[in-house]
C-alpha positions in Angstrom: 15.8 2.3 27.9 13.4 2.4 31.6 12.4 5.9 30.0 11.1 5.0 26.6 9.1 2.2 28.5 7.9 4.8 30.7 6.2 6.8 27.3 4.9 3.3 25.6 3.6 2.3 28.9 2.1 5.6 29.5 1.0 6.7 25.8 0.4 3.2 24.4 -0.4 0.9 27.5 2.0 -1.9 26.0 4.2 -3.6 28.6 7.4 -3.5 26.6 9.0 -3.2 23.3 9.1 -5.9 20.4 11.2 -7.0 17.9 13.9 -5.0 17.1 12.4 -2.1 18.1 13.8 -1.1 21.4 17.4 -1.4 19.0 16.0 0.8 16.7 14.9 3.3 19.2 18.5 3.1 21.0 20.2 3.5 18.1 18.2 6.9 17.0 18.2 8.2 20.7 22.1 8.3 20.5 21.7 10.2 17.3 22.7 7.6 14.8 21.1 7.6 11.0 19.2 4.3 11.2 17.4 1.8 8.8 14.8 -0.6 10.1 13.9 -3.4 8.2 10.1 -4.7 9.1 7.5 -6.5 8.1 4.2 -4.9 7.5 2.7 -4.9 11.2 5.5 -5.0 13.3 5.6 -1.7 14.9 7.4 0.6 13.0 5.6 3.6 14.0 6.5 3.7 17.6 10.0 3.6 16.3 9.9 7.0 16.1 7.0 8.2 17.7 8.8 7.4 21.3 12.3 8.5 20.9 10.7 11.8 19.6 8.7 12.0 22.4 11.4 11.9 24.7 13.4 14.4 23.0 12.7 18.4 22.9 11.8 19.5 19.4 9.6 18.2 16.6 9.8 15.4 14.3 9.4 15.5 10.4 7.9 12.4 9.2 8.2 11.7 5.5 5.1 9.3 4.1 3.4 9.4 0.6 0.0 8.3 1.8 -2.3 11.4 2.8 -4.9 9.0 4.1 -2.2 7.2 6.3 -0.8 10.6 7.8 -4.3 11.4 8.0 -4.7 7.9 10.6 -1.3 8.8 12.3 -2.5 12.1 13.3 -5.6 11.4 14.8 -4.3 8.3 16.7 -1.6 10.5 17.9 -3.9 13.5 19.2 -6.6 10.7 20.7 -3.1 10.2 23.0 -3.1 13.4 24.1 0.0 14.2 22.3 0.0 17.6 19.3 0.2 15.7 15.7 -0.2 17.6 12.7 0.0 16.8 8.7 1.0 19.0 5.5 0.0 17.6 2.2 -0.9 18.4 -1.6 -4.8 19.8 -1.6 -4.5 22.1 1.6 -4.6 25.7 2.1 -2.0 27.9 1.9 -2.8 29.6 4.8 -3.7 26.3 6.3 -0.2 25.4 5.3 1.6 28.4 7.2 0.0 27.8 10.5 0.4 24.5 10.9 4.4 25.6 9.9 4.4 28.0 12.2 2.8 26.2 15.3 6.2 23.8 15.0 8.1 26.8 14.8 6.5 28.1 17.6 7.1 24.4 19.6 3.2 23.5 19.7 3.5 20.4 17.5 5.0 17.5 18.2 4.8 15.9 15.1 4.9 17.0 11.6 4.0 14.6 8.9 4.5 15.8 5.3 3.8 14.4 1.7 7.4 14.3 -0.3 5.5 16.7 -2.7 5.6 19.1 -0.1 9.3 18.8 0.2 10.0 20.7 -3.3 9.2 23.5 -2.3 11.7 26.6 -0.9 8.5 28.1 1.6 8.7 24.8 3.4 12.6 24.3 3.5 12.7 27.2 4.8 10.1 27.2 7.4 11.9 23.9 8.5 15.2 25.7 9.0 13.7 27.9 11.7 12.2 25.1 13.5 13.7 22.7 15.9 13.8 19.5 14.6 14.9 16.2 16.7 14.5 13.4 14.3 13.7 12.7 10.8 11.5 9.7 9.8 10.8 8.3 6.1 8.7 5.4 5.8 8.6 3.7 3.0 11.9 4.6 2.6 12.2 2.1 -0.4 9.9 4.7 -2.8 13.6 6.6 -2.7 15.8 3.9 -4.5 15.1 3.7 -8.1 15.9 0.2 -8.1 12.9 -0.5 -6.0 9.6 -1.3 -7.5 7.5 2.1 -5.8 10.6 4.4 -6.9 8.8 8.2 -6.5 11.1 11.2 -7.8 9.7 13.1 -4.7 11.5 11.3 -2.4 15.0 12.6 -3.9 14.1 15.7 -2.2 15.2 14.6 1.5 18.4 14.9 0.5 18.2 18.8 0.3 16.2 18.0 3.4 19.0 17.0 4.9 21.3 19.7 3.8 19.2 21.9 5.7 19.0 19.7 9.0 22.7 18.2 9.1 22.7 17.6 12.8 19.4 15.7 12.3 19.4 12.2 12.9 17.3 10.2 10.2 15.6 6.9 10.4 14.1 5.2 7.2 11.4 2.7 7.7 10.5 -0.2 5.1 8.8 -3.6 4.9 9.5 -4.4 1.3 13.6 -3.9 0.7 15.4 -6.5 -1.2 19.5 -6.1 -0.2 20.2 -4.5 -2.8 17.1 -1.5 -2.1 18.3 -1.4 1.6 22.2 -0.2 0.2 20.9 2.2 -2.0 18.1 3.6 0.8 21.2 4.0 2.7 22.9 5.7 0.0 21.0 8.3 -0.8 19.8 9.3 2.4 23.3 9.7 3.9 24.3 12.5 5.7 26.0 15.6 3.2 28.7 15.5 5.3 29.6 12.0 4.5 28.8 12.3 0.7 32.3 11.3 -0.4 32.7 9.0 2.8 34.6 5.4 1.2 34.0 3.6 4.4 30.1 3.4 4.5 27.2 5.5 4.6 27.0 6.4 8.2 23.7 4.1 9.0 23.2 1.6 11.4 21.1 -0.9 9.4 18.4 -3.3 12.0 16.4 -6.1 10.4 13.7 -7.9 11.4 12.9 -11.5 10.1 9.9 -11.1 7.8 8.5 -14.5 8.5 5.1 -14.6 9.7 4.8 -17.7 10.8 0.3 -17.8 11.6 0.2 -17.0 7.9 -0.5 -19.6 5.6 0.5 -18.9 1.6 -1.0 -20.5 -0.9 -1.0 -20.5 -4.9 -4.4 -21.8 -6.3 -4.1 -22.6 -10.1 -7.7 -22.1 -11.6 -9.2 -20.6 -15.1 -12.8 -19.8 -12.7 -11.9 -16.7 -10.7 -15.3 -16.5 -9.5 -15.8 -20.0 -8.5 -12.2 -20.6 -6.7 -12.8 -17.5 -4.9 -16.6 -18.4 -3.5 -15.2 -21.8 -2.6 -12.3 -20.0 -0.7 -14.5 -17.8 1.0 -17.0 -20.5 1.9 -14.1 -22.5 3.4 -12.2 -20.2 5.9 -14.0 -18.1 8.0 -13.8 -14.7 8.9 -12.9 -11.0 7.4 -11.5 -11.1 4.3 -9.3 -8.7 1.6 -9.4 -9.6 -2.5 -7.1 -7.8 -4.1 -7.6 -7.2 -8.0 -6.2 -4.6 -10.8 -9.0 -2.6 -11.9 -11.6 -0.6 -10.4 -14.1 -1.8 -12.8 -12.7 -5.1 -11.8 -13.2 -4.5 -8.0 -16.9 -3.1 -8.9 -17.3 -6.3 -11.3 -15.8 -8.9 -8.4 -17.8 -7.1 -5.7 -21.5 -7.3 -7.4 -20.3 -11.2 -8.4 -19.4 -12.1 -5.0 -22.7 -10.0 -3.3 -25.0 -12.5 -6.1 -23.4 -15.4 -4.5 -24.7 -14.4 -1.2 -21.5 -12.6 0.3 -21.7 -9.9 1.7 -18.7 -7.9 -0.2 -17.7 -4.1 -0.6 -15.8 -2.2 -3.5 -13.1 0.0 -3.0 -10.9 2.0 -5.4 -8.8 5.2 -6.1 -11.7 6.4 -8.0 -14.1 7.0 -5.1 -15.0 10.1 -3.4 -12.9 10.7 0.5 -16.1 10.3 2.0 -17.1 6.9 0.0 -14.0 5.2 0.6 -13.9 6.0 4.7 -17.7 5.1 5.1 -16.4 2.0 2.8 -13.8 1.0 5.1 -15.4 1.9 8.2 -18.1 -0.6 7.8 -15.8 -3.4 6.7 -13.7 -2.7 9.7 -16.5 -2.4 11.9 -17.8 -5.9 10.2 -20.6 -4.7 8.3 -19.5 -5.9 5.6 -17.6 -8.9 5.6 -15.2 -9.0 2.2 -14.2 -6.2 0.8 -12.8 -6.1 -3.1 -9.9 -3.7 -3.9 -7.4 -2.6 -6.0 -3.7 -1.5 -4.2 -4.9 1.6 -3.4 -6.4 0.5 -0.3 -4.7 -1.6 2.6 -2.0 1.3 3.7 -2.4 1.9 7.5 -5.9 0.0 8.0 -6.2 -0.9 11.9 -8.1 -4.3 12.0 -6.0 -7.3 13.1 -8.4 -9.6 12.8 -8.2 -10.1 9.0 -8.5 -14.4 7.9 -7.8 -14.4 4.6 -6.0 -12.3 1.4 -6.5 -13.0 -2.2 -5.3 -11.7 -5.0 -7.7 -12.2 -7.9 -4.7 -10.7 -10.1 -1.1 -11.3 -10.1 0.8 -8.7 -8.7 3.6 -7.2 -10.8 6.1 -8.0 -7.8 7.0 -9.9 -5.2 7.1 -6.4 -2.6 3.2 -5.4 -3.5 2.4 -9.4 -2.8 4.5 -9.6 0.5 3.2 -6.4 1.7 -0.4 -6.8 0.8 -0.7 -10.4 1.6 0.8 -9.3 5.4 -2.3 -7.4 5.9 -3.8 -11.0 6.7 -3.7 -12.2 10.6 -1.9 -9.1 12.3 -3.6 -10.4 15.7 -1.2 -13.3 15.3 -4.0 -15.8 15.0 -4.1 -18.6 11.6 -4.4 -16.2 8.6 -4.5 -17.3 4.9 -3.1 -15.5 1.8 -4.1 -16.8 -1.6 -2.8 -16.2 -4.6 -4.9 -17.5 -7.8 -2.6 -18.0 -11.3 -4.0 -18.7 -14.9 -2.2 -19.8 -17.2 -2.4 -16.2 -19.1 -0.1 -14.6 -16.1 3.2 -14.7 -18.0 0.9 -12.9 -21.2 -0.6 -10.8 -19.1 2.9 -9.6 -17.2 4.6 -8.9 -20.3 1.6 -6.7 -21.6 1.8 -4.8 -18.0 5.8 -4.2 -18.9 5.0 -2.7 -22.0 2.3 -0.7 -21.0 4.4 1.1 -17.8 7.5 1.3 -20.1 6.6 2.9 -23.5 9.4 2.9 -26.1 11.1 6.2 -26.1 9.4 7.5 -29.4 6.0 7.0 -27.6 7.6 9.0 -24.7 8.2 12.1 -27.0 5.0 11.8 -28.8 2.9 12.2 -25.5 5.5 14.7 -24.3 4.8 16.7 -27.7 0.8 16.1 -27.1 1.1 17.3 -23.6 2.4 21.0 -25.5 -0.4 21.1 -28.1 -3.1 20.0 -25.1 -2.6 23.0 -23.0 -1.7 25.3 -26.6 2.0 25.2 -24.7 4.5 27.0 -26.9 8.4 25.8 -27.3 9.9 28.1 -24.5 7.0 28.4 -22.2 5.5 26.2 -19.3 8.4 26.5 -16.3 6.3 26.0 -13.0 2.7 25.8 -14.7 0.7 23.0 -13.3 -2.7 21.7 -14.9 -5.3 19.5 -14.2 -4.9 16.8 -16.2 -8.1 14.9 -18.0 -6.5 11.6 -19.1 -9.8 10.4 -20.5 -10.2 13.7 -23.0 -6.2 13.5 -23.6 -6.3 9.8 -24.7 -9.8 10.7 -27.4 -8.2 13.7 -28.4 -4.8 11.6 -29.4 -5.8 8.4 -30.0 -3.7 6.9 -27.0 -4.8 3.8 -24.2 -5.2 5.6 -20.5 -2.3 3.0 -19.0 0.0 3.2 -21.2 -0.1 7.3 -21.4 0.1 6.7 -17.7 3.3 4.6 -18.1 4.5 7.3 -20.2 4.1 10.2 -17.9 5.5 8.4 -15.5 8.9 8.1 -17.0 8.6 12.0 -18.5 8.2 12.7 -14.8 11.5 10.5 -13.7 13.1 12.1 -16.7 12.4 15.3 -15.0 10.4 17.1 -17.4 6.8 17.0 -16.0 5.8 16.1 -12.4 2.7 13.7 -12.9 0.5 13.0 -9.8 -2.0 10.7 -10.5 -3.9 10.9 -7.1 -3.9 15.0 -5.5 -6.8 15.3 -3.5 -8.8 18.8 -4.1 -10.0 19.6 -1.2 -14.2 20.7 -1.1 -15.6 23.5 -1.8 -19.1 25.1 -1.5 -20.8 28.9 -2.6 -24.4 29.8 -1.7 -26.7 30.7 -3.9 -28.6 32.8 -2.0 -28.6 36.1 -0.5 -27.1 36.3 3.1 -30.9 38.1 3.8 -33.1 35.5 2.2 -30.9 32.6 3.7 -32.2 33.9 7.1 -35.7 33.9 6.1 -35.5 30.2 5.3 -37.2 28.6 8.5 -38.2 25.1 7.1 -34.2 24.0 7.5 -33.5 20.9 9.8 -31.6 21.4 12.8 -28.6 19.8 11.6 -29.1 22.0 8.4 -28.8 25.3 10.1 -25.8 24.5 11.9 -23.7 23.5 9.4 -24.7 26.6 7.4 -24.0 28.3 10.5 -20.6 26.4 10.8 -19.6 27.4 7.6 -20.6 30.9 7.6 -18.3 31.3 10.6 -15.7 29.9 9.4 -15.2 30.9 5.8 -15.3 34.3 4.2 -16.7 35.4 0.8 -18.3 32.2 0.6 -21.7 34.1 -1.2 -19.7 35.8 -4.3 -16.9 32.9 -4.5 -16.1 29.2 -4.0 -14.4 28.4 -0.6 -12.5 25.6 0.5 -14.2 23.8 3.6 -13.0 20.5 5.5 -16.3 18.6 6.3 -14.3 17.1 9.3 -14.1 20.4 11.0 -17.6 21.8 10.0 -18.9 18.4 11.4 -17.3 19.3 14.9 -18.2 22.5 15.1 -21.8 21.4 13.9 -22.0 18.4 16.6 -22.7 15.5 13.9 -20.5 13.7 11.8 -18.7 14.1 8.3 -21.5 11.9 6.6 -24.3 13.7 8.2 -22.3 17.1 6.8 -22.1 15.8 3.3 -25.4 14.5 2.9 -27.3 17.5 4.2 -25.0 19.8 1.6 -26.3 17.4 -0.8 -29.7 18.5 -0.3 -28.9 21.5 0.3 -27.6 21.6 -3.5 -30.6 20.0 -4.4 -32.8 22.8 -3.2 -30.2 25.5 -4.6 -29.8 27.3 -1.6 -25.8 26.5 -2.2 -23.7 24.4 -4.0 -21.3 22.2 -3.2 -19.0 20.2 -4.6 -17.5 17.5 -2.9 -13.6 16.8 -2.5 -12.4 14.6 -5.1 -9.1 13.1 -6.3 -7.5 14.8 -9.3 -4.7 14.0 -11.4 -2.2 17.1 -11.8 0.9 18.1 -14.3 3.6 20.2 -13.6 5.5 21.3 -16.4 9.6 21.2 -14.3 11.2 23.0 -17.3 10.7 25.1 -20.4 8.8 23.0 -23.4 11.6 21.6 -25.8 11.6 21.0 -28.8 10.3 16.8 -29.4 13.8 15.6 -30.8 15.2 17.3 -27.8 13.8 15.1 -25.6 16.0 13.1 -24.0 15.5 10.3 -22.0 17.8 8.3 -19.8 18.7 4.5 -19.9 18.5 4.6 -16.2 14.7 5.8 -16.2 13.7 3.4 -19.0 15.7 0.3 -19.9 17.2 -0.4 -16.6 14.1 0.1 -14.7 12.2 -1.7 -17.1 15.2 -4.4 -16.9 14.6 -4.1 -13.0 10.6 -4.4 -13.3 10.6 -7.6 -15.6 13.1 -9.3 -13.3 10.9 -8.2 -10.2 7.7 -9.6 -12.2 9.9 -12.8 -13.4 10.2 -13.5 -9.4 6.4 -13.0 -8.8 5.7 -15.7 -11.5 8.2 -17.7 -10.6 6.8 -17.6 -7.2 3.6 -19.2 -8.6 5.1 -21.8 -10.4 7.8 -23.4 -7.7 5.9 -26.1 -6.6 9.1 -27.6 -4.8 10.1 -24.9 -2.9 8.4 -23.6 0.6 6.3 -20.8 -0.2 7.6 -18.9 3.0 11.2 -20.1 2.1 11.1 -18.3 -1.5 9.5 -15.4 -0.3 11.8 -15.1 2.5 15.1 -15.5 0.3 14.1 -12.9 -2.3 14.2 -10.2 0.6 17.8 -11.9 1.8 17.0 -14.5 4.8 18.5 -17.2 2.9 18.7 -19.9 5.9 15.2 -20.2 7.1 13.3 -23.6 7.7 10.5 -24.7 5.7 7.1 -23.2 7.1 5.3 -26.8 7.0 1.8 -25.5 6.5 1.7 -24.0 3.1 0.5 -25.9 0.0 3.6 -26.5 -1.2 4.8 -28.4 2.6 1.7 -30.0 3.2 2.0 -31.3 -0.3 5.1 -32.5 0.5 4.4 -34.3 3.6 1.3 -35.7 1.9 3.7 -37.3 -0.7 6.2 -38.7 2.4 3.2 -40.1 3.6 2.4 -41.7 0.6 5.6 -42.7 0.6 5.8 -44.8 3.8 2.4 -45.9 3.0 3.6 -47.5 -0.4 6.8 -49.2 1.3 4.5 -50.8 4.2 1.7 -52.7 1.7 4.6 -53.9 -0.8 6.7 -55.5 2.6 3.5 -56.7 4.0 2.8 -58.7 0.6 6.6 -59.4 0.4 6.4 -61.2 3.5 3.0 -62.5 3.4 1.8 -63.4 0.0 -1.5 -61.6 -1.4 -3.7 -60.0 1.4 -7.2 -58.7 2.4 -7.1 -54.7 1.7 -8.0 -54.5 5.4 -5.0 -56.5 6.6 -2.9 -53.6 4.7 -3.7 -50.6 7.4 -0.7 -49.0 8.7 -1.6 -47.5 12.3 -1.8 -43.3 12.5 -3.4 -43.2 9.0 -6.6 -42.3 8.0 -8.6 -44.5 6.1 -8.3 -42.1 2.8 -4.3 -42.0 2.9 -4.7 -45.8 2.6 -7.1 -46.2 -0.4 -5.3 -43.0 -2.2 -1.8 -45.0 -1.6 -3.2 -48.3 -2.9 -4.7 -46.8 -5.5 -1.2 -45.3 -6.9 0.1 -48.3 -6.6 -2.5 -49.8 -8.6 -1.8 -47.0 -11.5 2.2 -47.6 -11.1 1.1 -51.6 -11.5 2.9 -52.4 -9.0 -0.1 -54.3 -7.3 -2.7 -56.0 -8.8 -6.0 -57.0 -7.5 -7.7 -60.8 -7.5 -9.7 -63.2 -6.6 -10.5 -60.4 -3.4 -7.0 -60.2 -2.3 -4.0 -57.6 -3.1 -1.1 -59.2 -4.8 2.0 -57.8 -6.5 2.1 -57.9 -9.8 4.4 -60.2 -11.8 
């Protein structure tokens, strides 16, 4: 173990380990297949990133969030230490390098979207390199009995195949038992496939209690209100959580009239929006920011007081693991959760939307054909862009539940949906090479970004080409923002045009188009996942509606730690000890006046109690009648 201190120590500056992960790290290092079970914050990334580290080879690390990887990789490479990342919206020649630096040895670390994992170049690429461990976080998007369940993630298996020797570790902070055996199962090693005796992991959990955090379930019918009295009561950065981008954009302007300062952020925004968005709320310019679930994933600020969700979540794993974004420094953190009496309503209507009957299935399936003029026998391998807002006119359909419906087409294995690729920029000029150099009223900045560009695209006056404002911003010696904005004006005076990178949803047609009737789709991508997602959503409201159960204590239980203590500090334990106090308060004024006939209010003050404890326990006892008031003395009554 001294070694793997050595590389956090040296790498990280951390004095040692915590948690379970030096186990974890032990058990991979002897080249065991591994599960880790940890809450959101609790250091799952150096799990892997320092028993690679200390190995020869490169490690393949599995996650579906680009903008994650994205984080991963520059932390990594601000160490010092070769990180790179392969995901949907690249290059295909930007693709083969970076594939052929690990086979060369010059990465490190290789992060890949599962998307990527579909396809034979890249299999094969990986069977050439040298690979000493295989991460997966959010392992649970594998297990279709988990509430994030993505198709692409079945592809490690033939991952696997190709790297048997390869040990695996799978990463998640939102597994109920049940997810965590079927994680396990599907990620086993090939060789073990028919294996009775187990699946060949070593399984390491960490207790998800957080023990700074303070839940709390505010009933209210005034969204607006409870949320500005929330905010104006606990200091400090804050996260609301709600369903809808026009919702977050709604929320935001509401809050910023009330004289908060608040930020939207959403799916829907360009790359560049949504970094210079979260930026300037981690940096504190802005203190609340209003989002839907897109955002949260791999954000780096600690210091976050306070989590509300405006909207109930559909499950107990999105709550948990958004709600944990709140007090990672370890310091008093609140996470709010606001119910209406509309939630169960409003659940049910959620259910229905992301699980479509199956005649609904076939009809989109049988729009999709005459959308893209697909004949019956054609479509294997054709991907389109995919215009949900022209599909649903053109059909007469609602945008969610078309999105339910593709969703379960894709799981089916007909289409591959993907609601959120990323297209990466592009940019042609408008001018002629010749008059571009006789234009001498450019900025500065201006010329060497065109300068940037022009040496590092080709064809970029007769075609569009791809460009990463990242790297013309480095080789232009300003930023990314500065990059966009001056190719903004640049468009604006037509000397090019550009066209910013934005996110796209795509379709991939998986097999010939059938016949309608020939659709088939299975119970176990409809009803028993829909069975699955109303229990899940069941939970969540159930969650809001225990008010004699420890919030902590429910939460903890649903994800298997069945013998933990009551918290003590969230609504429903202060609640609680409120009513024991009311209690003993109620037992000393009825034995005071057993003892000593009718007294003076102020001769009824039990020591240790505020004044308000008193009057609210004589005042029960006055609406239970079990004391009366006269002639200015407390009695009990007859």
């Amino acid at each position: 173990m001294e070694r793997f201190l050595t590389i956090l120590r040296r790498y990280w500056g951390y004095p040692s380990f915590r948690g379970i992960q030096s186990e974890i790290i032990a058990s991979v290092a002897s080249g065991h297949d591994t599960l880790g079970l940890m809450p959101t914050g609790g250091g799952k990334s150096l799990t892997f990133q320092v028993p690679a580290l200390a190995a020869e080879g490169v490690c393949i690390v599995v996650t579906p969030l680009i903008a994650l990887m994205k984080d991963q990789v520059d932390n990594l490479r601000s160490r010092g230490i070769q990180a790179a990342a392969i995901h949907v919206g690249q290059p295909h020649s930007e693709m083969l390098r970076l594939l052929d630096n690990c086979i060369l040895g010059n990465t490190k670390f290789l992060y890949v979207s599962p998307e990527r994992l579909e396809t034979e170049l890249f299999l094969d690429k990986v069977s050439r390199m040298n690979v000493c461990l295989l991460a997966v976080d959010e392992a649970h998007c594998i297990s279709q009995w988990g509430y994030d369940f993505r198709p692409s993630y079945l592809r490690i298996g033939e991952l696997r195949k190709r790297l048997p020797d390869v040990p695996l570790l799978a990463l998640t902070a939102t597994a109920t038992p049940a997810v965590a055996d079927d994680i396990e199962f599907r990620l086993r090693r090939p060789d073990i496939a028919n294996d009775a005796t187990g699946n060949g992991f070593r399984r390491f959990t960490m207790s998800f209690a957080r023990s700074n955090l303070r839940y709390v379930v505010r009933p209210t019918e005034d969204v607006i209100g409870e949320i500005d009295h929330i905010l104006r009561s606990v200091e400090g950065s804050a996260i609301v959580y709600t369903r809808s981008r026009n919702g977050a954009q709604d929320l935001a302007s509401k809050l910023v009239s009330l004289g908060h300062s608040a930020v939207y952020h959403h799916a829907g925004l360009t790359p560049l929006d949504k970094d210079t968005r979260q930026r300037m709320w981690t940096e504190g310019d802005f203190r609340v920011i209003v989002a839907t679930n897109a955002f949260g994933m791999g954000i780096d600020k600690p210091d976050v007081r306070l989590v509300i969700h405006a909207d109930l979540p559909d499950c107990i794993e999105a709550y948990f693991q958004e709600a944990g974004r709140a007090g990672r420094d370890g310091a008093t953190a609140y996470a709010v959760c606001l119910s209406q009496r509309a939630d169960r309503r409003t659940l049910t209507r959620r259910l229905a939307d992301e699980y479509p009957d199956a005649p609904y299935i076939r009809r989109v399936y049988e729009c999709l054909g005459s959308f893209y003029q697909l004949a019956v026998g054609d479509g294997l391998n054709v991907t389109y862009e995919f215009d949900v807002s022209r599909f649903c006119r053109a059909f007469h359909m609602f945008p969610t539940t078309v999105t339910g419906a593709l969703n379960v087409l894709t799981q089916a294995g007909y289409i591959h949906y993907r609601e959120e690729d990323s297209a990466t920029s592009r940019v042609i000029f408008l001018t002629e090479r010749d008059e571009l150099y006789r234009i001498h009223s450019l900025p500065g900045v201006a010329e060497r970004i065109i300068q940037a560009i022009l040496r590092t695209t080709t064809g970029v006056f007769s075609q569009y080409a791809q460009i990463y404002e990242k790297d013309i911003a480095e080789r232009a010696f300003t930023t990314p923002d500065e990059v966009y904005e001056t190719l903004k004006a640049l468009t604006r005076q037509r000397i090019l045009n550009y066209v910013p990178r934005k996110h796209l949803p795509f379709i991939t047609f998986l097999r010939r188009r059938v016949e309608t009737d020939q659709v088939e789709i299975p119970a176990s991508v409809l009803e028993d996942r829909r069975e699955g997602a109303k229990q899940r959503a069941e939970a969540m409201l159930d969650y809001t509606l225990d008010t004699s159960r420890c919030h902590s204590q429910y939460l903890l239980a649903y994800f298997g730690e069945t013998d933990s203590e009551p918290c003590g500090h969230c609504d429903v334990c202060l609640e609680q000890k409120r009513g024991k106090s009311y209690e003993r308060l109620a037992a000393h004024i009825l034995q005071e006046l057993r003892e000593h006939g009718p007294l003076p209010p102020s001769s009824l003050r039990l020591p240790g109690y505020e004044e308000a404890a008193h009057r609210k326990a004589m005042r029960r006892l006055f609406d239970e009648e079990r004391i009366i008031f006269k002639k200015g003395k407390i009695c009990l009554a007859e």
